[in-house]
Backbone bond lengths (Angstrom), bond angles and torsions (degrees), N, CA, C in turn:
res aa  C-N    CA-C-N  psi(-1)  N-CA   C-N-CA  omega(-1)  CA-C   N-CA-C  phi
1 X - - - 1.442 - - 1.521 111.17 -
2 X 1.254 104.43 -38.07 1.901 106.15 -173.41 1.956 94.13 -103.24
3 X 1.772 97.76 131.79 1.660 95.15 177.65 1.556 93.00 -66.50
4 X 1.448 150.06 82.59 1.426 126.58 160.54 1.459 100.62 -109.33
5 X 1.270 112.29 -50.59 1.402 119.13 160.18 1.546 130.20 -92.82
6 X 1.292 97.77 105.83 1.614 81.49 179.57 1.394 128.40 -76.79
7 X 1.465 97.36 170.96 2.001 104.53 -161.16 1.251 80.21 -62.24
8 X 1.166 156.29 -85.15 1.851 151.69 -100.43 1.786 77.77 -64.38
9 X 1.574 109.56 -71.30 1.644 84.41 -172.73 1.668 139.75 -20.55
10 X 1.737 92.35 -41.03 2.015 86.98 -175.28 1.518 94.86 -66.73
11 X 1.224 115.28 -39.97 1.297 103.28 -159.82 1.378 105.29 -68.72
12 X 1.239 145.28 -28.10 1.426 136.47 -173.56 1.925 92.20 -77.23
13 X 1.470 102.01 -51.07 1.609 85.54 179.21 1.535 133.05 -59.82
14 X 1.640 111.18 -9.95 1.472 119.84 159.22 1.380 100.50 -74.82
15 X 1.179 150.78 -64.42 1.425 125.10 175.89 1.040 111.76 -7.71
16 X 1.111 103.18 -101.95 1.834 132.50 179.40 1.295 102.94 -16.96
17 X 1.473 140.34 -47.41 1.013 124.69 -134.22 1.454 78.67 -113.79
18 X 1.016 122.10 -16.09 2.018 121.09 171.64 1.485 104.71 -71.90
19 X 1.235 105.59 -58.26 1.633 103.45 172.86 1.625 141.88 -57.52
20 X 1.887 78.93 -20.46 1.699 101.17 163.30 1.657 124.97 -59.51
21 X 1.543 96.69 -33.41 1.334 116.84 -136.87 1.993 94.83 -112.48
22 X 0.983 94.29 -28.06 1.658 105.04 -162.07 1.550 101.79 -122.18
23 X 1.660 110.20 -101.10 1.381 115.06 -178.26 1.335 94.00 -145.18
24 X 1.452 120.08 154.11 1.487 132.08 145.52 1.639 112.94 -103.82
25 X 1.376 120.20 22.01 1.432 118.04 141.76 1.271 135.38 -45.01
26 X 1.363 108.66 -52.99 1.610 111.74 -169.35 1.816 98.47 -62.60
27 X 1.455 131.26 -35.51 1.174 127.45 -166.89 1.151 123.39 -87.42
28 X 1.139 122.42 79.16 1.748 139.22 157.46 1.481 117.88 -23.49
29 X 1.194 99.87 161.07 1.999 112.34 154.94 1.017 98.44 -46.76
30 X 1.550 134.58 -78.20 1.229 143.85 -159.67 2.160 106.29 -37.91
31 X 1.340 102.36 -66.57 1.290 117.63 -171.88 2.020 109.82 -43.72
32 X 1.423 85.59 -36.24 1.838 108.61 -155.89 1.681 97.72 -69.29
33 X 1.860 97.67 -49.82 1.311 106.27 -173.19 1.895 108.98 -82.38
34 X 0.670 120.84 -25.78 1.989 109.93 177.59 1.508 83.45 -88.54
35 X 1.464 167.08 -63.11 1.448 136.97 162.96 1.358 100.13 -7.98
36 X 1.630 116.03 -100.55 1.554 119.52 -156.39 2.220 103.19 -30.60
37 X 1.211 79.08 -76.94 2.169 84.12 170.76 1.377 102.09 -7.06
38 X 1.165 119.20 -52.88 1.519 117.13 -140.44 1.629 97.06 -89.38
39 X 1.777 104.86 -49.37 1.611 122.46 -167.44 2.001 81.88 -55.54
40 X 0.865 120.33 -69.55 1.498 134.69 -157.01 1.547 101.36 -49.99
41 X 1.456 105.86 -47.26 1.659 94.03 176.87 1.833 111.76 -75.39
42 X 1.287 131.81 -22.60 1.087 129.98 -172.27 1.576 118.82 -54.50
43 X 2.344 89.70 -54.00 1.283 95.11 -170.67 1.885 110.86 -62.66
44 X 1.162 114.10 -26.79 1.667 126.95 174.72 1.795 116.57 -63.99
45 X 1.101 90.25 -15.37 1.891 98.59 -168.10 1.584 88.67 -83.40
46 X 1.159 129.10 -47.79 1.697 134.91 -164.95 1.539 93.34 -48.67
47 X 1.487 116.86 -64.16 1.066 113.49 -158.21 1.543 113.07 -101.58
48 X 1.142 117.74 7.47 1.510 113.55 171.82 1.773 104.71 -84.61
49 X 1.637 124.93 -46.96 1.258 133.40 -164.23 1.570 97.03 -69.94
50 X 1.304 120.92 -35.60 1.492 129.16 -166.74 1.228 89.16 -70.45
51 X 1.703 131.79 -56.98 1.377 147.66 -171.15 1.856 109.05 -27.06
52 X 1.858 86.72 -60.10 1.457 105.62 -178.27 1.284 146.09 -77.86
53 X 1.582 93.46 -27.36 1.548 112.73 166.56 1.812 108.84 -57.60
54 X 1.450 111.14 -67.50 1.574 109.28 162.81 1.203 117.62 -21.37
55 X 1.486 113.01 -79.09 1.160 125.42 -148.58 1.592 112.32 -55.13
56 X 1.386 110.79 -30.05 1.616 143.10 -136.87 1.672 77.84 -95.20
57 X 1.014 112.34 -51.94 1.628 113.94 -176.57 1.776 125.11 -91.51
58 X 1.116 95.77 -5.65 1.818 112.92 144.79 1.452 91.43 98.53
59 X 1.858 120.81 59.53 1.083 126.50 169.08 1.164 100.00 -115.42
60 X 2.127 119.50 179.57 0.841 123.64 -157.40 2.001 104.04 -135.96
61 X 1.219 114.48 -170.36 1.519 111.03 -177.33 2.037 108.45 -63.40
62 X 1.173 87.08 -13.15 1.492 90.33 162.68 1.000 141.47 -67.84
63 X 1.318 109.28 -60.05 1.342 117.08 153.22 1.439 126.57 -54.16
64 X 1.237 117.81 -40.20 1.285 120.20 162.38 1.993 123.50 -41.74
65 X 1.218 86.15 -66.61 1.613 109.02 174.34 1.683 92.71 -56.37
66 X 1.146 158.33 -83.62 1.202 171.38 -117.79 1.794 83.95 -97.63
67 X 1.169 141.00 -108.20 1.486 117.50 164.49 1.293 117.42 30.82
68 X 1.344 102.29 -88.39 1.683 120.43 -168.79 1.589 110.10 -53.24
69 X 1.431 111.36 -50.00 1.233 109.45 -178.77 1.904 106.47 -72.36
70 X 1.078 122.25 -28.79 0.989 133.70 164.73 1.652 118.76 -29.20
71 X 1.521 97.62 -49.34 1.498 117.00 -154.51 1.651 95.92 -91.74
72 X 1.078 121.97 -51.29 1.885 140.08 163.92 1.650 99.02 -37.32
73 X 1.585 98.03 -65.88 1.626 75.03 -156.72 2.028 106.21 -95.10
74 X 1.120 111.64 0.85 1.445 108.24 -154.80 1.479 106.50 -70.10
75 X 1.660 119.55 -35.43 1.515 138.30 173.36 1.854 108.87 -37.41
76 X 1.556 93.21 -51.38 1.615 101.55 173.34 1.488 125.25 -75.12
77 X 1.193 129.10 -21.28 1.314 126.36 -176.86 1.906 105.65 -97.90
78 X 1.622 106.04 -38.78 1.429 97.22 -175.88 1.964 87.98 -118.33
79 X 0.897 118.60 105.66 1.576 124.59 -168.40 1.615 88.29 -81.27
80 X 1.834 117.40 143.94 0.882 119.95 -165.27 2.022 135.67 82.94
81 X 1.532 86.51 -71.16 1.515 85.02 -175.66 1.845 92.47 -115.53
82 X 1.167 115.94 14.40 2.122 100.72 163.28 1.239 88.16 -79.22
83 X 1.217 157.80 -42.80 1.669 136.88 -157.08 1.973 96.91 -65.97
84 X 1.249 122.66 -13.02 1.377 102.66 179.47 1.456 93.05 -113.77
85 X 1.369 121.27 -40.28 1.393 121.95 -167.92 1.400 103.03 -75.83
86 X 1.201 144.99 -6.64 1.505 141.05 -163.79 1.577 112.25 -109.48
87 X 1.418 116.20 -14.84 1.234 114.67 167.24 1.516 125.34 -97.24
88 X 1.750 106.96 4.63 1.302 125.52 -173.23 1.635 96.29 -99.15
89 X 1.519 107.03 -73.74 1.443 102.43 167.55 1.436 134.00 -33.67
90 X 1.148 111.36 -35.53 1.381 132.62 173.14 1.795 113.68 -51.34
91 X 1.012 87.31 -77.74 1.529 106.40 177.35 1.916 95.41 -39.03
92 X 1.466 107.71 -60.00 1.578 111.01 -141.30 1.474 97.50 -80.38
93 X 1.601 125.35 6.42 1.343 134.11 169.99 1.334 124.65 -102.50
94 X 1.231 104.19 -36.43 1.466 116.08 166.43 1.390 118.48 -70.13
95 X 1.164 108.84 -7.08 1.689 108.03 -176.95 1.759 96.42 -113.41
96 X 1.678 114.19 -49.07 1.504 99.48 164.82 1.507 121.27 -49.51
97 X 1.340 135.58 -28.64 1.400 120.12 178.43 1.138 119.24 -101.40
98 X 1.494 123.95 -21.75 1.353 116.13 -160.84 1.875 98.94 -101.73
99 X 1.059 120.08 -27.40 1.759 133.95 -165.72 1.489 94.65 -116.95
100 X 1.596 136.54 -0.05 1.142 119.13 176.66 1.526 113.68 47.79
101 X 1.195 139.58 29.93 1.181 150.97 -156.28 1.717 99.17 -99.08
102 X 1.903 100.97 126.71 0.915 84.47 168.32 1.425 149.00 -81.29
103 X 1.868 135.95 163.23 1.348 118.78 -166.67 1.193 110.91 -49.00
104 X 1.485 139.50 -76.40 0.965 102.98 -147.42 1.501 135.51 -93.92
105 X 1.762 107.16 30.93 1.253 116.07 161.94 1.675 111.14 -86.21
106 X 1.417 118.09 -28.07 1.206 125.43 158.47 1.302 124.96 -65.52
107 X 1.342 126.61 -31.56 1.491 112.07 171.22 1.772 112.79 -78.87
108 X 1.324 93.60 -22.99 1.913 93.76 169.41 1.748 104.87 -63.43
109 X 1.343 109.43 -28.35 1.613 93.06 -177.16 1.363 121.34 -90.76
110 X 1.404 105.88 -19.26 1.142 120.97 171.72 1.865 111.25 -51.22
111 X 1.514 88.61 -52.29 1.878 98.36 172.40 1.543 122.45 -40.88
112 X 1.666 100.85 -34.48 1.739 103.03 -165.55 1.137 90.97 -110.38
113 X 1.485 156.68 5.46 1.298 136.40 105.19 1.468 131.35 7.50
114 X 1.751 93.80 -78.18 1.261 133.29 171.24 1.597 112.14 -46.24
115 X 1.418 115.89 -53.05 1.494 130.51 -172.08 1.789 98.41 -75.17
116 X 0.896 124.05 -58.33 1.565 127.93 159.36 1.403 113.09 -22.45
117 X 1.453 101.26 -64.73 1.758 103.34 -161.79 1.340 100.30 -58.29
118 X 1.412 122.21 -64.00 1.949 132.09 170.11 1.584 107.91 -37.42
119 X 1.294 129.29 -33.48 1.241 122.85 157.36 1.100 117.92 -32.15
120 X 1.906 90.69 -69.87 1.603 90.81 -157.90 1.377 123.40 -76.53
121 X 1.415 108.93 -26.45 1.475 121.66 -174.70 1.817 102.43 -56.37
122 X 1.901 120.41 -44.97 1.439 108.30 170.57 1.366 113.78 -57.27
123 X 1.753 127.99 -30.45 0.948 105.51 -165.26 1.299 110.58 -93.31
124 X 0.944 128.29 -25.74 1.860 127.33 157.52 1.199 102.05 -49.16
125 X 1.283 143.96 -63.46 1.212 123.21 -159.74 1.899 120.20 -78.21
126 X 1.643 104.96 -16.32 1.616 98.78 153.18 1.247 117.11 -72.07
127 X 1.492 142.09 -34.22 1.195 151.66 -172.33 1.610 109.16 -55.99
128 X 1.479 104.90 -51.49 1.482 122.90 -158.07 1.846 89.36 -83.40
129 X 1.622 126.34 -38.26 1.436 123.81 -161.30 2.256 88.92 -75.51
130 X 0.883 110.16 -32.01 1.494 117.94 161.92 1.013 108.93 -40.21
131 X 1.318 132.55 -103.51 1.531 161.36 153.80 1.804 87.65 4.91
132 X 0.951 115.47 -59.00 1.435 103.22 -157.75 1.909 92.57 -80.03
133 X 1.219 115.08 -43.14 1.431 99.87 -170.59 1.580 107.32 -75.38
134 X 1.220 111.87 -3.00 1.885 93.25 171.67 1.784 98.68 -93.99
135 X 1.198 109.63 -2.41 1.798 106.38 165.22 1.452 101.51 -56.77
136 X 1.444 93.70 -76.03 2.096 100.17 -166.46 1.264 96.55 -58.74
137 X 0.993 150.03 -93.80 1.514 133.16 -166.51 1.948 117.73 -24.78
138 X 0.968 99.56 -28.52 1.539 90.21 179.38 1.638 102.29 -97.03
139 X 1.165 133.71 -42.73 1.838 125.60 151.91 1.408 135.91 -40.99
């Protein structure tokens, strides 16, 4: 529920804890290494789509940075809807203070923030529904 930990972790810690529990036979080099691939592209997907959405809408490392913190803390202050509202605000503050930028070129970036985060969240979550089906197929 809170981005602090991301899901790919449970899921690598369900490995483990299958292999704990059962066997770590079935899991090869092969299996171990397209995991890592996947963990490695995930943690990069957060911040490349976030990267682009900004950028795409003519923001700056501010917004970017402001985003991110956006996304960390927004879950805790507006529980529920800061995970969407906190990477918007984010963005549209970091660019009002740090770029003096005006609003409503900042609330447009704030938007592709927004369009970023929904990016990434589909694309993590095809990535991760992957990850899990080359588990059962390899068990």
């Amino acid at each position: 529920m809170y981005p602090i930990i991301p899901s790919v972790v449970f899921i690598l810690l369900g490995f483990i804890l299958y292999g704990l529990f059962f066997s770590f036979e079935p899991f090869n080099w092969l299996f171990w290494t397209i995991q890592g691939l996947f963990i490695i592209l995930l943690f990069g997907a957060d911040y490349v789509s976030n990267m682009f959405g900004v950028k795409r809408f003519g923001g700056s490392k501010a917004g970017i940075w402001g985003s991110t913190i956006g996304l960390l803390i927004g879950p805790f202050v507006i529980p529920v809807l800061g995970i969407i509202a906190g990477p918007f605000i984010g963005a549209v503050v970091g660019e009002l203070i740090v770029n003096r930028t005006e609003f409503k070129q900042a609330v447009k970036i704030g938007f592709g923030s927004l369009i970023g985060f929904i990016t990434s969240v589909a694309t993590k979550g095809t990535v991760q529904a992957v990850m899990i089906l080359i588990f059962i197929l390899f068990i």
